[in-house]
C-alpha positions in Angstrom: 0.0 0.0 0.0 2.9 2.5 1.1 4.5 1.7 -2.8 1.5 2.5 -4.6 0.8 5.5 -2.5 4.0 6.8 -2.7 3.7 6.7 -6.2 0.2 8.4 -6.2 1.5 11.1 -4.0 4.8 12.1 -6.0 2.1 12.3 -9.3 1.3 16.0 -8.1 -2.5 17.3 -9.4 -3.3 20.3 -8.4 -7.2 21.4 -9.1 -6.4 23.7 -11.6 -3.7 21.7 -13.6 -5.4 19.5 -16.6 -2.2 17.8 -17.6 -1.6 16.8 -14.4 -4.7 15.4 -13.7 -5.2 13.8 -17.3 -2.3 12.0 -16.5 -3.4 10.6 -13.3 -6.7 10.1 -14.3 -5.3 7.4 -17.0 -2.9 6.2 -14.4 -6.3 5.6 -12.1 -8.3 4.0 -15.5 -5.3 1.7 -16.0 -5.0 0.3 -12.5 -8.3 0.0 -12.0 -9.1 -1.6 -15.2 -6.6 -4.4 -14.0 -8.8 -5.3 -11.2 -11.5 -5.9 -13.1 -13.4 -3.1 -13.5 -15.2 -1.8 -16.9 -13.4 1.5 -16.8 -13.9 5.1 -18.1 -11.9 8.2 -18.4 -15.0 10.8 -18.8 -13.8 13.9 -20.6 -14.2 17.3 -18.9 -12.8 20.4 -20.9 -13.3 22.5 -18.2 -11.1 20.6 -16.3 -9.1 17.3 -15.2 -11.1 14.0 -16.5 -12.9 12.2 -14.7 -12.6 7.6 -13.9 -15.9 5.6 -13.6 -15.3 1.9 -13.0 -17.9 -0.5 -12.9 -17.4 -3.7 -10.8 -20.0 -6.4 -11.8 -22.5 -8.2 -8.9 -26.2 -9.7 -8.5 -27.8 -7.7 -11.4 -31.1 -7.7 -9.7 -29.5 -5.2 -7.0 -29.0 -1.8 -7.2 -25.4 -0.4 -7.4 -23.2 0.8 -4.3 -21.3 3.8 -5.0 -17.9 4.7 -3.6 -16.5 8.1 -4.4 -12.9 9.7 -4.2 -10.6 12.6 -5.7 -7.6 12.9 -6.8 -6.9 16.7 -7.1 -5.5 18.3 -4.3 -4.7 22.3 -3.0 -1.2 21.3 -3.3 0.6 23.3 -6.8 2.8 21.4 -9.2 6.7 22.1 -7.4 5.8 21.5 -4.0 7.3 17.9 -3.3 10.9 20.0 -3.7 9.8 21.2 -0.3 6.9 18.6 1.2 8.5 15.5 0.0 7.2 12.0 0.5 8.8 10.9 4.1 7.9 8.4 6.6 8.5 10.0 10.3 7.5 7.9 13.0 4.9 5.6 11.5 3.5 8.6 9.2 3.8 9.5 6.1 4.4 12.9 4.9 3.9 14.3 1.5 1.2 16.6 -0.5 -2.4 15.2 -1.1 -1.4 11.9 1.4 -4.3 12.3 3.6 -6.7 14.2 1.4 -7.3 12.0 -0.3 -4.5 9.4 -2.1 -4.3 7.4 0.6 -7.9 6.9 0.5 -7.7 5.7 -3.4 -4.9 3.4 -2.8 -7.4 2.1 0.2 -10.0 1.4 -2.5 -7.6 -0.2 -5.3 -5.9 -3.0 -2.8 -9.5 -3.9 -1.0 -10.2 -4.7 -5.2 -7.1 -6.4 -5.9 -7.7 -8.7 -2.6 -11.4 -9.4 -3.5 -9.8 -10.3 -7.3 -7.3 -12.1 -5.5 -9.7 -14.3 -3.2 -12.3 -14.5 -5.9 -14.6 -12.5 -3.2 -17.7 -11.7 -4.8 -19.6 -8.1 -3.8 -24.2 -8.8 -3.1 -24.7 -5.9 -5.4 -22.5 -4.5 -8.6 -20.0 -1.8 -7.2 -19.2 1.9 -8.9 -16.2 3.5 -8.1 -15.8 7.3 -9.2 -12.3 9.1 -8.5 -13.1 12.7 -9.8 -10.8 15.9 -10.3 -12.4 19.2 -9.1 -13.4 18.1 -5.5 -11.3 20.9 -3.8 -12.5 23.6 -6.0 -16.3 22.5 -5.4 -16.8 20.1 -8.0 -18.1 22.1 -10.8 -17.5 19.6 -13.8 -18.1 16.5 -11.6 -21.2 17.3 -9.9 -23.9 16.2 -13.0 -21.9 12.4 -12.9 -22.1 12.6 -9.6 -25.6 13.1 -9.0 -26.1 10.7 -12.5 -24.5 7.8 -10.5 -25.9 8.0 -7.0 -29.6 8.3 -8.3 -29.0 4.4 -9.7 -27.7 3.2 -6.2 -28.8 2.1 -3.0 -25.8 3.7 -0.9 -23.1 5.3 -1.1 -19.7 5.1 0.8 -17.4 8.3 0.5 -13.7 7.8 0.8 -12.8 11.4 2.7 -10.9 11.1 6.1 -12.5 11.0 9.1 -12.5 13.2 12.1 -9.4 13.5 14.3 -10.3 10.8 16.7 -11.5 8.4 13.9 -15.0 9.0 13.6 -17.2 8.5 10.8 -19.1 11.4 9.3 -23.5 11.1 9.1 -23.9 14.9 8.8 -22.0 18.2 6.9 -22.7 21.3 6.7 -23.8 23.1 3.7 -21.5 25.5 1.7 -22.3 28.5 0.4 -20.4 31.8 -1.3 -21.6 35.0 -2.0 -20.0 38.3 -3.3 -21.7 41.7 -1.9 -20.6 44.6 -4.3 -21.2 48.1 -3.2 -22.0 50.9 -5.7 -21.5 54.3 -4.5 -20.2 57.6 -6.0 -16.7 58.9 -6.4 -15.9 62.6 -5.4 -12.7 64.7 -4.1 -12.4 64.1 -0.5 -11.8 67.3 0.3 -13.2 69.6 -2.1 -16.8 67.9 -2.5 -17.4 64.6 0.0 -20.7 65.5 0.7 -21.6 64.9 -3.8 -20.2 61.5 -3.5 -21.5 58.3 -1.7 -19.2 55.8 -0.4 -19.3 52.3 -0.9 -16.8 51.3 1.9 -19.1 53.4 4.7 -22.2 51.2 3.5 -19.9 48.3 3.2 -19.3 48.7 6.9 -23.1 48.5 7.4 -23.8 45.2 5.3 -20.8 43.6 7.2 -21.9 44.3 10.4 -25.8 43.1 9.6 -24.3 39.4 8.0 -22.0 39.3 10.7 -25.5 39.7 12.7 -26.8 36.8 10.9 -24.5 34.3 12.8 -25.6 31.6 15.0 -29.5 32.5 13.6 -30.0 29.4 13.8 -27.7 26.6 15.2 -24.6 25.3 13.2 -25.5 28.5 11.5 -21.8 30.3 10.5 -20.7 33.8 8.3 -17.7 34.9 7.5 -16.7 37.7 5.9 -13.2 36.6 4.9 -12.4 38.9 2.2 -13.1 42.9 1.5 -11.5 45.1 -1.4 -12.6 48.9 -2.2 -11.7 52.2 -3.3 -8.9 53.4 -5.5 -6.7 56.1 -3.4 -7.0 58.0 -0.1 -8.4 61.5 -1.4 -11.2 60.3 -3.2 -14.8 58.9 -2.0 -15.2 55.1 -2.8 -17.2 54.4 -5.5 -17.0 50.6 -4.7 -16.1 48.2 -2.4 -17.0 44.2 -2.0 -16.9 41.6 0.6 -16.6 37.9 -0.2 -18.4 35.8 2.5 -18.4 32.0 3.1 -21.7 30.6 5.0 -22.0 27.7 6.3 -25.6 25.9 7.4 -26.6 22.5 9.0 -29.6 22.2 6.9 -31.2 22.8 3.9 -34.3 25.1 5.1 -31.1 26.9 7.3 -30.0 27.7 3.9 -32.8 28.8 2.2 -33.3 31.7 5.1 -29.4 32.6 5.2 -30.0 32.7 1.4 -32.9 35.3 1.4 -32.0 37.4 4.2 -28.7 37.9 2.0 -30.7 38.7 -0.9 -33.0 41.2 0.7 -29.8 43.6 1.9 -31.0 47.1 1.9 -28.7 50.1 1.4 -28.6 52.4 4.4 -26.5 55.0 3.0 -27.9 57.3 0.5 -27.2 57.1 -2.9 -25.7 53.4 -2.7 -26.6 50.3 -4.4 -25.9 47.0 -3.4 -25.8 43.5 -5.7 -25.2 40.1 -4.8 -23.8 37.1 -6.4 -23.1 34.0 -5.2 -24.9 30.7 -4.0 -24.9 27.6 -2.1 -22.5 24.9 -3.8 -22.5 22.7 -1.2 -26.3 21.6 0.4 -26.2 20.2 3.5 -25.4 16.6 4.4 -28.3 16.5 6.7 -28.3 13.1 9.5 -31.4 11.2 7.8 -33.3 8.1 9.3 -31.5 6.6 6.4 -28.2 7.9 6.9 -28.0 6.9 11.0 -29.3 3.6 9.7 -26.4 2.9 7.7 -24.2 4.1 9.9 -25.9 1.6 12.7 -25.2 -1.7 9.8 -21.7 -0.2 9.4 -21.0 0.0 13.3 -22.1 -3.8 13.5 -20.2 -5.1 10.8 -17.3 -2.6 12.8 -17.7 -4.8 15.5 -17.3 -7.9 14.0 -13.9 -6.7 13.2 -12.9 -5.8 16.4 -13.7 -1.5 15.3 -15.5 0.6 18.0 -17.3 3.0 15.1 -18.5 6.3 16.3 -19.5 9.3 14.8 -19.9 12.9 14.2 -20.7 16.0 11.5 -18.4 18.4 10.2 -18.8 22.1 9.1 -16.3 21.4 5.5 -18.5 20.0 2.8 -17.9 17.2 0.6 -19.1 15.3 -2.9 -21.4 13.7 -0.3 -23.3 16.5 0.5 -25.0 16.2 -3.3 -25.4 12.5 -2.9 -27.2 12.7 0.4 -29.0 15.8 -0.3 -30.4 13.6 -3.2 -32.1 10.8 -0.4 -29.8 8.0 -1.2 -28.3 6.8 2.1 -24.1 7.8 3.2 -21.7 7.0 4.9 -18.5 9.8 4.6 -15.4 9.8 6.8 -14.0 5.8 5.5 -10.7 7.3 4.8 -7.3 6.8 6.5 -6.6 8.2 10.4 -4.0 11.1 9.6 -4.1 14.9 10.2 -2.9 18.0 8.4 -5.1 18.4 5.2 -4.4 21.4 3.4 -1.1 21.8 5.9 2.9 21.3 5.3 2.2 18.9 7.9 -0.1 16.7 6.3 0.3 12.9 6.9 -1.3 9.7 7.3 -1.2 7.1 10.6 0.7 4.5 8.7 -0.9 2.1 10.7 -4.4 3.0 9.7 -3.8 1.9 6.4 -4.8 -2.2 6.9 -7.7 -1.9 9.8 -9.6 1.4 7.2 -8.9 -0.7 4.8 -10.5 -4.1 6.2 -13.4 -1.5 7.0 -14.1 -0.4 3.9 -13.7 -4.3 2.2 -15.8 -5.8 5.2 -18.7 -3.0 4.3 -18.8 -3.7 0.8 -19.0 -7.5 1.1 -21.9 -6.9 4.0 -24.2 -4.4 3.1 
């Protein structure tokens, strides 16, 4: 497992970098291919392709879905100064923990069911996509496409810090407030202009209201730009603000109270942009039920399953948001992601591993 990762992890594909992530994406096909799957690289010019690999079972069941990435925040150059270590039973290195070691997971539980001649109760799909960190704007139609024909689906991010499972996410959203005011010299005419950074200050402090309305409920205002130079009254300004919601009627009322900003100084206009691209990963009947098969077949391995939610979103937030049942967190134990110290618990690798193989064989 530590080979092939290795190797995974010194193939660098950052989001934005299609050659990169062609590459890897055909490195993915190939691999899985040889353990039997009927495998697809699915085009996307917007971006890095896509792999789909079918795994055949009892026809008369509906499909499980697993799903994985393999882009990562990390840019092409930065193994020269994160390289692929081992440290006192971790291993080091960019894109190790979120999410390679999560793919290589996936490809060894297939090559020891190919190996045993272990045969899945219901066809598998495996989907490794390539725009995860940035949203997953090209993959989210194929993902949606797939989950609708299955009956679960078992997402391959890490877990929480102390191992945990994840039943519930928050929902993502972004939106851009743009202020338009009226320029003017600040000290020959102020009072002909209107400034946007004064009413900026206004909408800022009413989202920033907004906060804990209701629980899980989270804005932040993380980034604000406006005016051009000291001496002259801003004619615009903009804030960018991330929100964050438990559930999906949370979301629909952050939504409209953003939408229905009103200008409180004079001769200002405000517009907003923006969305949620991430709905909630709400805790379901269906969801805690899956988790509560999952913890038994845990148990039979000697695992002591728990779980938790999350305020980051994932490409399970669209499956569960469509009904169909998930289980997110099945990853390898490590800590780090997104950090020069990212690494994965060598010693995770097997037991995560024997998790996700003893899941797919039971449910």
């Amino acid at each position: 497992m530590l080979e092939e990762l290795t190797r995974l992890v010194r193939h660098e594909s950052p989001s934005h970098d299609k050659r990169s992530l062609d590459g890897l994406a055909q490195v993915l096909a190939e691999r899985l291919t040889s353990l039997g799957g009927r495998t697809e690289v699915v085009e996307n010019n917007a971006g890095g392709n896509h792999v789909v690999a079918r795994f055949t079972g009892p026809d008369q069941k509906p499909p499980a879905l697993v799903l994985g990435h393999f882009d990562t925040v990390w840019p092409i150059g930065t193994l020269a100064r994160m390289p692929v270590r081992e440290e006192e039973g971790r291993l080091f290195g960019p894109g190790v923990f979120d999410m390679k070691a999560s793919l290589v997971m996936m490809n060894q539980t297939l090559e020891v069911f190919q190996a045993l001649d272990l045969k899945m109760p219901r066809p598998l799909i495996v989907l490794y996509t390539s725009d995860e960190e940035v949203g997953s704007p090209g993959s989210r139609p194929l993902i949606e496409s797939l989950a609708g024909e299955c009956e679960f689906v078992l997402v391959l991010e890490p877990p929480l810090a102390d191992g945990s499972l994840k039943t519930a996410r928050k929902g993502v959203g972004r939106f851009t407030i743009e202020i338009e005011g009226k320029a003017a010299h600040a000290g020959v005419s102020p009072e002909s202009g209107a400034s946007a950074i004064v009413e900026l200050a206004h909408q800022v402090l009413r989202i920033h209201s907004l906060n804990g309305a209701s629980a899980g409920t989270t804005l932040n205002i993380g980034v604000v730009q406006g005016g051009m130079a000291p001496n002259v009254v801003p004619a615009r300004a903009v804030a960018e603000v991330d929100v964050r919601v438990s559930s999906q009627a949370d979301a629909a009322t952050i939504e409209r109270d953003i939408r229905l900003l009103k200008p409180v100084t004079p001769g200002t206009k405000i517009k907003v942009e923006g969305r949620f691209s991430r709905p909630p990963m709400e805790r379901t009947a269906a969801i805690a039920n899956l988790f509560a098969r999952a913890r038994e077949i845990g148990l039979e391995l000697g695992q002591k399953l728990t779980e938790g939610s999350t305020g980051g979103g994932s490409d399970g937030n669209f499956t569960a948001a469509l009904g169909v049942p998930t289980l997110d967190g099945l990853g390898a134990v490590g800590d780090g992601a997104h950090a020069e110290s990212e690494h994965i618990v060598i010693e995770s690798l097997p037991p995560r591993a024997a998790l996700l193989a003893a899941l797919l064989l039971s449910l």
